[in-house]
C-alpha positions as CSV (number, residue, x, y, z in Angstrom):
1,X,0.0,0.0,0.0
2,X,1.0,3.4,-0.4
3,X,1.4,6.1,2.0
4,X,2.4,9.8,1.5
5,X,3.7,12.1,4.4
6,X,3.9,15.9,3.6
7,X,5.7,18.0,6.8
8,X,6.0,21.5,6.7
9,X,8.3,24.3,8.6
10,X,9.5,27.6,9.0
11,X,13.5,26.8,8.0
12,X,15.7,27.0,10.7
13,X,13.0,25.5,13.4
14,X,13.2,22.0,15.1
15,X,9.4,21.3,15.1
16,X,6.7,20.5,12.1
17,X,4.5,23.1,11.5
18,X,2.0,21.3,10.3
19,X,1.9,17.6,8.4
20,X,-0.5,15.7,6.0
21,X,-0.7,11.8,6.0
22,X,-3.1,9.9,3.5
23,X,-2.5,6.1,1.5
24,X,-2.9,6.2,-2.1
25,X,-5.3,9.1,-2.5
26,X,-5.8,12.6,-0.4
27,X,-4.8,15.8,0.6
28,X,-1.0,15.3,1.1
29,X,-0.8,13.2,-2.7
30,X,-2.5,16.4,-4.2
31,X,-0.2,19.1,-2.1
32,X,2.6,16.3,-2.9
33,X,1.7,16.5,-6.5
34,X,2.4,20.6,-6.7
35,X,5.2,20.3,-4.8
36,X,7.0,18.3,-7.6
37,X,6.0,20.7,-10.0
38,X,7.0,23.5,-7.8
39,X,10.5,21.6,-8.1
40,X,10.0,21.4,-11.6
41,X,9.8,24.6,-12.4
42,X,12.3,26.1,-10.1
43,X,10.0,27.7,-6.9
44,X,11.1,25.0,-4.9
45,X,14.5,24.2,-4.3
46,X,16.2,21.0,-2.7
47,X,17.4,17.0,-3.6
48,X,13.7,15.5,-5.3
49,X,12.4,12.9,-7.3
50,X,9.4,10.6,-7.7
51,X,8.9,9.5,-4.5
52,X,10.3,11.9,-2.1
53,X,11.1,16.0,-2.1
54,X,13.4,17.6,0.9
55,X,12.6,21.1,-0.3
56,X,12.3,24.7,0.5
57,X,10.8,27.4,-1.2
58,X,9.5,31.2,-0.3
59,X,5.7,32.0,1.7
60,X,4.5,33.9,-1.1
61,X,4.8,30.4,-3.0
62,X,3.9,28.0,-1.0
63,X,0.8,29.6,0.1
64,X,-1.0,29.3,-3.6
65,X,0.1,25.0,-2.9
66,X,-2.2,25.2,0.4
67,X,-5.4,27.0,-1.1
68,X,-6.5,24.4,-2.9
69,X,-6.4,21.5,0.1
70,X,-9.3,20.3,1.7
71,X,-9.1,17.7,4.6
72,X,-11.6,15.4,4.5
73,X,-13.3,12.0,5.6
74,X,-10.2,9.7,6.9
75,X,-7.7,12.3,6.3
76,X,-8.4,14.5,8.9
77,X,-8.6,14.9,12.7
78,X,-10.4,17.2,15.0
79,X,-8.7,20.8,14.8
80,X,-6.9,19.7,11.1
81,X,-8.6,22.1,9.1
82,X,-8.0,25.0,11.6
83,X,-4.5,24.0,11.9
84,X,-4.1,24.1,8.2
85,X,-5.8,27.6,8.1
86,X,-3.9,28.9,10.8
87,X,-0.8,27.8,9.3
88,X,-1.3,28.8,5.6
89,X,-2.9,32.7,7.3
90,X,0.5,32.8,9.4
91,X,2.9,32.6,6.2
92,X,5.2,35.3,5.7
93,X,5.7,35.9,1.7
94,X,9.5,36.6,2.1
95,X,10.1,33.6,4.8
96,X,11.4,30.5,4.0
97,X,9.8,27.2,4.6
98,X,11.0,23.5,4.5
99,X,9.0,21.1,3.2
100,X,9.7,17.3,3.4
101,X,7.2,15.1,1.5
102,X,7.5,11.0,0.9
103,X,5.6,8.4,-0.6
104,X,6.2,5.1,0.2
């Protein structure tokens, strides 16, 4: 079976922000998905492939990624979608943010 992980940071902190988990199909495959063609096209930066991304790119771009995600059914927990909110309202254009996403 496969299982994607998506964790997200402010660079230069210890702790995940906030983190997606879903199997074959869900939020983190979809923000997974724009990530590798944020790498693609040169937004994000960072060692990537097909299966994994250890990334970083700029607020102002990561935030457009986040709009489009909506927790749902299995995928989420209590307090997800405010989380998510919370997180994507608190992003500082000019900051930069890791991102560590894997599908196994």
């Amino acid at each position: 079976m496969t299982t994607v992980d998506v964790y997200l940071r402010k660079t230069g902190t210890e702790r995940w922000e906030f983190s997606l988990h879903n199997g074959l199909t869900g939020p983190a495959t979809g923000l997974f998905g724009k990530i590798l063609k944020a790498c693609q096209n040169g937004t994000a930066t960072g060692p990537w492939g097909g299966s994994h991304a250890e990334v970083s790119m700029l607020g102002k771009d990561l935030r457009p990624l986040l709009d489009g995600i909506t927790l749902h059914g299995g995928y989420r927990r209590p307090g997800d979608t405010e989380r998510l909110d919370a997180f994507r309202d608190a992003l500082d254009d000019n900051t930069e943010y890791s991102i560590d996403c894997i599908e196994v």
